[in-house]
C-alpha positions as a printed Julia matrix, in Angstrom:
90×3 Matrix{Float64}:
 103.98  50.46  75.86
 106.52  48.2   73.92
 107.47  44.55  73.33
 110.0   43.29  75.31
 111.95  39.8   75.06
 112.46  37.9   77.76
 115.48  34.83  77.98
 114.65  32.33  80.67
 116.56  29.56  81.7
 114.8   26.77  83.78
 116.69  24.51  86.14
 118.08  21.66  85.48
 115.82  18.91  85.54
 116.73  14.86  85.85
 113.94  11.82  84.2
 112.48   9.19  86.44
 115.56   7.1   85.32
 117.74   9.58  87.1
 119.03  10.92  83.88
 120.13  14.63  83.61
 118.69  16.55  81.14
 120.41  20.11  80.08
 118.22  23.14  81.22
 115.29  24.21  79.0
 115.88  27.78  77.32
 113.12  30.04  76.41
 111.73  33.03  75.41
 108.71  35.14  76.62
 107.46  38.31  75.11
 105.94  40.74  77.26
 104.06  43.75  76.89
 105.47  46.63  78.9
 106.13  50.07  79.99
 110.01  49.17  80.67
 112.73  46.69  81.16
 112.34  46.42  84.84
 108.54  46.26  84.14
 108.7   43.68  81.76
 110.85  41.41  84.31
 108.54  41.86  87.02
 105.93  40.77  84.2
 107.44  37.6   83.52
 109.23  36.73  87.05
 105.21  37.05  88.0
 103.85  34.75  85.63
 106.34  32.29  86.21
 106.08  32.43  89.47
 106.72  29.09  90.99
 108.64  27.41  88.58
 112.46  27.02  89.15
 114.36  29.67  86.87
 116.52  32.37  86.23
 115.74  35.54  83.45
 119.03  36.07  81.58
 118.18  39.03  79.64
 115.66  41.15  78.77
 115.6   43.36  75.28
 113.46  45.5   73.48
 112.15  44.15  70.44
 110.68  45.89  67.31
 107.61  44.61  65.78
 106.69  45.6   61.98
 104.37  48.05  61.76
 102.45  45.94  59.54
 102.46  42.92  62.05
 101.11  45.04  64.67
  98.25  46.18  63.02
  97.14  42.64  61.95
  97.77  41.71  65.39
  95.32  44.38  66.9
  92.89  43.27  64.32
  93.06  39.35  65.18
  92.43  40.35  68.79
  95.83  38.9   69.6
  97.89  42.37  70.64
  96.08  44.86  72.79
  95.5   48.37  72.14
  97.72  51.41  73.59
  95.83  52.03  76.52
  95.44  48.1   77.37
  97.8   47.2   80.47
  97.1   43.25  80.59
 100.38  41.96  80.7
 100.73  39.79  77.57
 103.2   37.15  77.81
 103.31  34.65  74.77
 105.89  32.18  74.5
 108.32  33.13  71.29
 109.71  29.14  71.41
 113.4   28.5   71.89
């Protein structure tokens, strides 16, 4: 399993004054086998919002990150295939 990034784009959105606003950008990180497994990942957990995945990329995680992670409880181990999807902000 490896860390994926995931760039999302949600849809335009306009206020109650009938404003536009410019879409919201953001960026997931999943926990996955692959790239097309990691989009299926996210595309699931976002299902029913209004968006489109630009791009998904490997990432690389320090070593020493990833260990404090596993001992916080906050990154799974190996074998774990929850699909973790924190959001990375934009």
């Amino acid at each position: 399993m490896a860390w994926y990034k995931c760039k999302v784009i949600f849809a335009e959105k306009t206020n109650e004054d009938g404003e536009r606003r410019e879409d919201v950008k953001e960026q997931y990180a999943v926990e996955a086998v692959s790239v097309t497994d990691a989009a299926t990942i996210i595309q699931g957990h976002l299902e029913g919002f209004d968006f489109s995945l630009e791009e998904v990329t490997k990432m690389q995680i320090n070593p020493k990150l990833k260990s404090l992670l596993r001992k916080q409880g906050r990154l799974g181990s190996k074998t774990q295939r929850r699909p973790r999807v924190p959001c990375l902000g934009s």
